[in-house]
C-alpha distance (Angstrom), angle and dihedral (degrees) to the residues before:
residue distance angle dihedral
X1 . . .
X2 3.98 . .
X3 4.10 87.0 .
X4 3.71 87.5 62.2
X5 3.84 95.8 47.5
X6 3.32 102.3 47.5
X7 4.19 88.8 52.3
X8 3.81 87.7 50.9
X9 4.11 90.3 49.9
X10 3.64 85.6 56.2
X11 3.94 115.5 124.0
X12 3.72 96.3 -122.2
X13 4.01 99.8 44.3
X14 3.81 82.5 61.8
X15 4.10 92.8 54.5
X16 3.88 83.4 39.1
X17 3.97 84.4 56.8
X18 3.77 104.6 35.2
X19 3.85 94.6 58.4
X20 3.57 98.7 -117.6
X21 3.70 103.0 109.2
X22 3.89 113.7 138.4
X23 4.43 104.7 -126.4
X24 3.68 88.3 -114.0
X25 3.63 96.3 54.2
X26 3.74 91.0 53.5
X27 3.38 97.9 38.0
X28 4.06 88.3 57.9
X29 3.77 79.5 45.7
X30 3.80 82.4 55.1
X31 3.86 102.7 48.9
X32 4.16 91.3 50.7
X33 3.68 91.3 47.9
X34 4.14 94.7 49.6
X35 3.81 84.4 59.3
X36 3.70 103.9 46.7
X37 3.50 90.2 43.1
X38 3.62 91.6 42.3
X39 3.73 94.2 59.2
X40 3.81 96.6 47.1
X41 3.78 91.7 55.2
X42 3.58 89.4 44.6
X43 4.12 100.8 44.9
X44 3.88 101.3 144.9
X45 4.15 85.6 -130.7
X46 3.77 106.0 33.8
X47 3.97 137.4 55.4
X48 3.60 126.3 -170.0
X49 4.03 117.9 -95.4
X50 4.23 91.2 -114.7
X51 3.80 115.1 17.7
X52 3.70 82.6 -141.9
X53 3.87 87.2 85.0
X54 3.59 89.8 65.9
X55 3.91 103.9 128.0
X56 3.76 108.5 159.4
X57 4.20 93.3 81.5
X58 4.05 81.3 48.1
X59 3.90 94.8 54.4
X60 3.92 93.9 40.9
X61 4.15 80.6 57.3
X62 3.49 92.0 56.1
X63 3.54 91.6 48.4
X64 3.77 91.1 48.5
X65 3.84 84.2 56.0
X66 3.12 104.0 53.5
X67 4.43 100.1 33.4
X68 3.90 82.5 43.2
X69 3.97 88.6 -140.2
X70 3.49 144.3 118.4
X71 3.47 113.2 -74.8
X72 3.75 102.0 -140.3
X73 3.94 91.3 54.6
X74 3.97 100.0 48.1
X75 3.78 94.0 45.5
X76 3.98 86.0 65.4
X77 3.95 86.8 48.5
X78 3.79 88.4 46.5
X79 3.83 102.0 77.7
X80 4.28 92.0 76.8
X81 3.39 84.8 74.4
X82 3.41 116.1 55.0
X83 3.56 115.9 114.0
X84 4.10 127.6 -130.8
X85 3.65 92.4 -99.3
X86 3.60 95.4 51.0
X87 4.03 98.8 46.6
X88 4.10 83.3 49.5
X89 3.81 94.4 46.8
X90 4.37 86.8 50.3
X91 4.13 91.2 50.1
X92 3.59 90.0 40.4
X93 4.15 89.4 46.6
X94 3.58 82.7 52.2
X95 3.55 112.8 33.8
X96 3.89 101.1 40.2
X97 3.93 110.5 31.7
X98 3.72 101.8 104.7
X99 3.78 105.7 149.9
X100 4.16 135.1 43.2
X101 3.33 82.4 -117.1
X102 3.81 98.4 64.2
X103 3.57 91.0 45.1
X104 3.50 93.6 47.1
X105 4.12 84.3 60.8
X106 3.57 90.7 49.0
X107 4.29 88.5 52.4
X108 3.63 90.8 37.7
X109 4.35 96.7 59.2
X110 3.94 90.9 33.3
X111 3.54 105.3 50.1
X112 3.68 110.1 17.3
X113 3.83 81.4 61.2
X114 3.93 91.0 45.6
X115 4.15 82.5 55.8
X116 3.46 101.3 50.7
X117 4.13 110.9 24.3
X118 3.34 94.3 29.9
X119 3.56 94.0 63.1
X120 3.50 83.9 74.1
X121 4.00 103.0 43.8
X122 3.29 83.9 56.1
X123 3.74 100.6 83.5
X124 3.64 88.1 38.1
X125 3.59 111.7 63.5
X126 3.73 130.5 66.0
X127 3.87 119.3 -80.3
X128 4.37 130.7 9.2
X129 4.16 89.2 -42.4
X130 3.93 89.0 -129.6
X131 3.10 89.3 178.5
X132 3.55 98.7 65.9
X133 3.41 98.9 53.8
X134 3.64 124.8 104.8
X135 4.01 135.9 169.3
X136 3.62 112.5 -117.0
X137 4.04 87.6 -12.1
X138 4.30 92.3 179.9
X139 4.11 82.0 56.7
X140 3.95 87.6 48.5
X141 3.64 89.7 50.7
X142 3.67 92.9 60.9
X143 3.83 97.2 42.7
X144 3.78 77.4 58.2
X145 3.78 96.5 53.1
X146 3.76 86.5 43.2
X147 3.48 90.4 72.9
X148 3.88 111.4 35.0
X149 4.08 124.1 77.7
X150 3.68 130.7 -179.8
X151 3.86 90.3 -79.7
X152 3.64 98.6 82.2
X153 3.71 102.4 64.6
X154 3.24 95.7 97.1
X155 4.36 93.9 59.5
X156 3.80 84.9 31.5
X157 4.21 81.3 61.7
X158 3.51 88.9 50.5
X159 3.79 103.3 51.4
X160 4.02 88.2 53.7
X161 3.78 86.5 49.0
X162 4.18 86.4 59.6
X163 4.49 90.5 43.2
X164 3.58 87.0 41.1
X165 4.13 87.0 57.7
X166 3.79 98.7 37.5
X167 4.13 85.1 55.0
X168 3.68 82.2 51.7
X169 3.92 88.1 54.6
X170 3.19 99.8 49.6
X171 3.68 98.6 41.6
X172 3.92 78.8 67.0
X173 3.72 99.8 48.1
């Protein structure tokens, strides 16, 4: 898929993949992917297809880790620094997911990618990389697969339209 390319040719994916990300440019990293993952395990109509995909209590960890403070207290403090992309990606989450299927899409970009590439960010980035880890993730991957058809590309395009533009971001922090 070109959507999927072109995010993965973005300038910060490569310093998310060589290992030489600075701890406050993945912790920023960090703080907008709590929130969009936050939302999608939280959508008031939808649930995820195995609750072990759950990764938004893994990435607040890893924040944890590396801010060295209570959880609870930083996530209030975490909002400020959200980027564009993210605060559009959590009103479009909300606003515009009307079908399984388009959450499905959503689930199907976010974590299948989480389960396969970032098996492999996950030695490279400051701290344990919580977030990467997954019980039985080839398992996972199926339950994902399970639930996704043909259908979806067109939402699937769309959700690496909104990583595409938070790479952007942060390229420019």
């Amino acid at each position: 898929m070109k959507q999927h390319h072109n995010a993965e040719r973005q300038r910060f994916a490569g310093v998310l993949m060589s290992g030489k990300i600075s701890e406050e440019s993945y912790l920023k990293y960090l703080k907008n992917q709590y929130y969009c993952y936050y939302t999608l395990e939280n959508h008031p109509e939808y649930n995820l297809p195995d609750d072990r995909l759950k990764r938004s209590d893994n990435i607040l960890e890893d924040i944890q880790e590396l801010r060295q403070t209570d959880g609870e207290m930083y996530r209030s403090r975490m909002m400020n620094a959200l980027t564009e992309s993210t605060k559009d990606y959590i009103k479009y989450v909300k606003d515009n997911i009307n079908t399984y299927e388009d959450f499905m899409a959503h689930v199907y970009v976010r974590y299948l990618g989480d389960l396969r590439g970032g098996q492999m960010i996950s030695k490279k980035v400051p701290g344990s990389g919580k977030y990467y880890e997954f019980d039985k993730p080839k398992e996972l991957a199926n339950v994902i697969y399970d639930n996704i058809n043909d259908d979806m590309a067109g939402e699937a395009k769309k959700v690496f339209g909104f990583a595409t533009q938070l790479f952007k971001e942060m390229s420019q922090a």
